[in-house]
C-alpha positions as CSV (number, residue, x, y, z in Angstrom):
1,X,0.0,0.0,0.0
2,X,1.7,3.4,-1.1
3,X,1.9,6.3,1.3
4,X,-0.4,9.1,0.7
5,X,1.5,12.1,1.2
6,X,-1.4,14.2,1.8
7,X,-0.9,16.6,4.9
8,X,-3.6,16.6,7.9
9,X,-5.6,20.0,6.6
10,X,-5.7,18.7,2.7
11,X,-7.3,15.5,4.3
12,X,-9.5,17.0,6.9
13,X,-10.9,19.6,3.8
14,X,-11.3,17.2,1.5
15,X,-13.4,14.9,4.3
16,X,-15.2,18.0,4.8
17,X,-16.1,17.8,1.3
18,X,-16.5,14.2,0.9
19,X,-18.6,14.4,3.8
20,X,-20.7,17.3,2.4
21,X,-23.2,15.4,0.9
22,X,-23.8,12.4,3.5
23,X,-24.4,15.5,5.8
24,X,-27.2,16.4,3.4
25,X,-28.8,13.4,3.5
26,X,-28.3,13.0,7.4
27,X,-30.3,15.7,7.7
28,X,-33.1,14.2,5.8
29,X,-33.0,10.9,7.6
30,X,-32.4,12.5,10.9
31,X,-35.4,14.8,10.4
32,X,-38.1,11.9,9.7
33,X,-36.1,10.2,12.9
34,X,-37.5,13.5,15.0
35,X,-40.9,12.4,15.0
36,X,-40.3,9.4,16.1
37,X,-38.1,11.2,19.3
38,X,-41.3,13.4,19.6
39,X,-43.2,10.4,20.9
40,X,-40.7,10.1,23.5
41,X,-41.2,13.3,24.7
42,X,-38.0,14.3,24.2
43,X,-37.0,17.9,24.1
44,X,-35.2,19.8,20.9
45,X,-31.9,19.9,22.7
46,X,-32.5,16.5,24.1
47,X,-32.6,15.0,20.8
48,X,-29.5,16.9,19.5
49,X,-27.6,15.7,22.1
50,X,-28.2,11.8,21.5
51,X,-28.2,12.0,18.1
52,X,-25.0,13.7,18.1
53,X,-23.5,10.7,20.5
54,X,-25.0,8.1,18.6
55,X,-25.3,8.9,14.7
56,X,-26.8,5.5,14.3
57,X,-30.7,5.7,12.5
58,X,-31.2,2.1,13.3
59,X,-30.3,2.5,17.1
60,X,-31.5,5.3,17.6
61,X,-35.0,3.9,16.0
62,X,-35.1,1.3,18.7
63,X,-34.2,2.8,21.6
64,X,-37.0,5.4,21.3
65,X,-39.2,2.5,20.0
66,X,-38.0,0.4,23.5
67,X,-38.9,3.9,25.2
68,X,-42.5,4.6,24.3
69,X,-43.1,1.0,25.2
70,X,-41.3,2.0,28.7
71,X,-39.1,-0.6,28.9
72,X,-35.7,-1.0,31.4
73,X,-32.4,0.9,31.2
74,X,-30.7,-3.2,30.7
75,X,-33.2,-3.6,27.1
76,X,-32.4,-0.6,25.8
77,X,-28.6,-0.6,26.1
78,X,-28.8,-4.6,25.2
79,X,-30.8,-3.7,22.0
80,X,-28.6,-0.8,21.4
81,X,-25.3,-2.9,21.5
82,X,-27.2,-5.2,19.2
83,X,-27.9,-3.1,16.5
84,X,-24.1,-1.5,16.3
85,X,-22.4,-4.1,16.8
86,X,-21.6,-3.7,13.0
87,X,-19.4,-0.8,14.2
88,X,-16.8,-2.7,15.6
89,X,-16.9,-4.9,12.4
90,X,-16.3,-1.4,10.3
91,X,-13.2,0.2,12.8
92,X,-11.4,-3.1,12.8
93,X,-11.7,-3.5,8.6
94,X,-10.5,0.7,8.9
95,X,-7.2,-0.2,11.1
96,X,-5.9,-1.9,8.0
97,X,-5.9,1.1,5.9
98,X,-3.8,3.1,8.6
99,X,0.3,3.7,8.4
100,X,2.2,1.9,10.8
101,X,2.7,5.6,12.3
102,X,-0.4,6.4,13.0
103,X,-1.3,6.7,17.3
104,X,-3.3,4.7,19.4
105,X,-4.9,7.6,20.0
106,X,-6.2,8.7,16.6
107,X,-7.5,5.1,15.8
108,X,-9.6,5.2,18.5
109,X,-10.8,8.8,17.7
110,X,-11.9,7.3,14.4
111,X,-13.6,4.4,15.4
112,X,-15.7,6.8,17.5
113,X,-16.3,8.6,14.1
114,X,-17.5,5.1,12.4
115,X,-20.9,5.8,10.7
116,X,-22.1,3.2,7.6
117,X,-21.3,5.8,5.0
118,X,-18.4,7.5,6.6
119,X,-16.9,3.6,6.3
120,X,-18.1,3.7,3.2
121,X,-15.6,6.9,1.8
122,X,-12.7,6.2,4.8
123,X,-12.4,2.6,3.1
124,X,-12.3,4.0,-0.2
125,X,-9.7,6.5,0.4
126,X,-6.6,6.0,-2.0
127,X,-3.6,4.7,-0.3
128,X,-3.4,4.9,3.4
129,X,-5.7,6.6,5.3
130,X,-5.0,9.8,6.7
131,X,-7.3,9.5,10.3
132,X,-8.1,13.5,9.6
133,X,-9.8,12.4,6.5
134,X,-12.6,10.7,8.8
135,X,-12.5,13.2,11.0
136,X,-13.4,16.2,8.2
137,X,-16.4,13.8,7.5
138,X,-17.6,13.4,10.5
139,X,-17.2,16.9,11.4
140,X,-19.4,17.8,8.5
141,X,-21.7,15.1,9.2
142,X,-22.7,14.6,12.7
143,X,-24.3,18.3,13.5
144,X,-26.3,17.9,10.6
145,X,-27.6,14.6,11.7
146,X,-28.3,15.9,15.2
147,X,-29.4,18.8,13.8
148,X,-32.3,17.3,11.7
149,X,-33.6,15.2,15.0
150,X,-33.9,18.1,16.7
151,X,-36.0,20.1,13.5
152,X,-37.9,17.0,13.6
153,X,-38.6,16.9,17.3
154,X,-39.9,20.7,16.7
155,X,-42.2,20.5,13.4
156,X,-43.6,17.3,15.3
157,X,-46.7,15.7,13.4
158,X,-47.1,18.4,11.1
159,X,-45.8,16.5,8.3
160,X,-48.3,13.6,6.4
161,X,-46.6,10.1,6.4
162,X,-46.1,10.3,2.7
163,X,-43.4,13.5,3.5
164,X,-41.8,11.4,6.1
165,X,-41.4,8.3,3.6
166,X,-39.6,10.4,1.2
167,X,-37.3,11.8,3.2
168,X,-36.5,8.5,4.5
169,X,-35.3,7.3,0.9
170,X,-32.7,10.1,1.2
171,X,-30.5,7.3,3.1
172,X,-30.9,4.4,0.4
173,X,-29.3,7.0,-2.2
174,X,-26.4,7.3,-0.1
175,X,-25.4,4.2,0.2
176,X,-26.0,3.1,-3.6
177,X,-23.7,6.7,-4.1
178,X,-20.9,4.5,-2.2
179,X,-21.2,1.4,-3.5
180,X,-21.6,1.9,-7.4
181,X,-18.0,3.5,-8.0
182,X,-15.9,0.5,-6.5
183,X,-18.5,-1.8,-7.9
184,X,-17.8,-0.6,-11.6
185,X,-14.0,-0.6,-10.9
186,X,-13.4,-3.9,-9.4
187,X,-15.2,-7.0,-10.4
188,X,-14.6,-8.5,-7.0
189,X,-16.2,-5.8,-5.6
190,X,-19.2,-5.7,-7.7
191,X,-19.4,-9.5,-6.9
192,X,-19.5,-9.2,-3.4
193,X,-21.9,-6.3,-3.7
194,X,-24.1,-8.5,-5.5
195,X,-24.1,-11.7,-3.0
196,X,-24.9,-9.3,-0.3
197,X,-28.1,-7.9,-1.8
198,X,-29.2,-12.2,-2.8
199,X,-28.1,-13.6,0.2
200,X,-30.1,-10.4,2.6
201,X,-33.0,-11.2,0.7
202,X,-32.8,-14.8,1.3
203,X,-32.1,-15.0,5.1
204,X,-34.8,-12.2,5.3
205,X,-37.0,-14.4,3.7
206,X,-35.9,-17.5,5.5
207,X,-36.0,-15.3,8.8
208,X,-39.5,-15.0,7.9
209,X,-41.0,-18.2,7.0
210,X,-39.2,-20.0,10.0
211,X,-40.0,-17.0,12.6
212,X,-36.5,-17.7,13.6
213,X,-35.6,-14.2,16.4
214,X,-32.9,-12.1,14.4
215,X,-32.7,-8.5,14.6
216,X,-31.1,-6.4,11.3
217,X,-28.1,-6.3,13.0
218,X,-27.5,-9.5,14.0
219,X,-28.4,-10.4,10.3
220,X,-25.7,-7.4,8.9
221,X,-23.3,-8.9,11.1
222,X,-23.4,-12.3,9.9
223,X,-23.6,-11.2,6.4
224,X,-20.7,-9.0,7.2
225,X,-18.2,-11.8,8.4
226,X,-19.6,-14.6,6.0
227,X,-19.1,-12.4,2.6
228,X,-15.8,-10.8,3.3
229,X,-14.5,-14.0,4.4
230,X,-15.0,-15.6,1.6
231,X,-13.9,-12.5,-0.6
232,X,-10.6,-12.7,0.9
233,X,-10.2,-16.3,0.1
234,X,-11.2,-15.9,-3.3
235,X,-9.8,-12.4,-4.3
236,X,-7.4,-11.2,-1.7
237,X,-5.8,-8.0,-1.9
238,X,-1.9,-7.8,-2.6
239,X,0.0,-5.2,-0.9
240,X,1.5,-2.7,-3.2
């Protein structure tokens, strides 16, 4: 792997950049994830505040689900390690990509900064990755997200359903916007790619007719290990 010789400020501005657009569509997502936080009672400033610590839609989704239902402080953080476990999946894959230089300290800073599409670019980044490049993108990204919680704490219910559905797609388009370049540069890629949407599909479906218990997360995780394993085996990549 060659050493990018990009300095800490190019990397942070160009994560700013990069980062630009997922904070547009954060915004969206976050917004139609405000109404849901309005049913919790939760305040504006309230909802700012644990969407800026958590940046997770799926998480954050439960926990408010688990709180309207009033469930205990031991389901809520239970479900919540559940559903971001994928996290930990995403940092470790990201310590590969740093230079041998680079400090505890930093690594950790940037596993804190792990989102699904912040992964999505930091894996992507040429070369080695410069740890400031995630942390332009979540700089970028994270008030936004917290930011449209809290406008969708204050507009409430106003909103119809079909509004809220709509902005919701916002999140689908940022994740094809990831996975489409590498897809059309690297056949192993696009291959992997496309056994992750068949084989979703078919434990969903199999999840389903069997009523077998597994959350989304558990089912990303295991899709997660299975298909990159195997990836590896088949296609590994070479140092440079």
């Amino acid at each position: 792997m060659k050493n990018n010789p990009m300095t800490d400020k190019t990397a942070f501005s160009k994560g700013l950049t990069h980062g630009f657009p997922i904070a547009l569509g954060y915004f969206a997502v976050a917004f139609s994830l405000g109404f849901m936080a309005k049913k919790c009672t939760l305040t504006p400033i309230q909802g700012f505040i644990g969407s800026f610590f958590t940046r997770a839609s799926a998480g954050e989704y439960g926990v408010y689900s688990l709180i309207v239902q009033d469930a205990g402080y031991i389901s809520v953080i239970a479900m919540s390690l559940v559903t971001n476990l994928r996290y930990l999946l995403m940092s470790t894959a990201l310590t590969q990509k740093f230079s041998k230089g680079t400090s505890l300290f930093k690594r950790i800073l940037v596993g804190c900064c792990v989102t699904d599409e912040i992964f999505g670019i930091s894996i992507g980044f040429p070369g080695e990755l410069n740890p400031f490049y995630t942390f332009g993108a979540f700089a970028i990204s994270t008030p936004f997200w917290a930011l449209g919680t809290t406008c969708g704490i204050i507009a409430g219910s106003v909103l119809p359903s079909r509004a809220v559905s709509a902005l919701s797609v916002a999140l689908y388009g940022m994740f094809i916007a990831i996975i489409i370049p590498p897809s059309k540069q690297n056949r192993a890629v696009c291959a992997a790619v496309a056994a992750s949407f068949l084989l979703s599909w078919l434990i969903r479906y199999l999840v389903s007719v069997s009523q077998i218990d597994l959350s989304s997360g558990t089912i990303t995780i295991i899709l997660t290990i299975t298909i990159s394993a195997i990836a590896a085996l088949v296609k590994p990549i070479k140092d440079l």
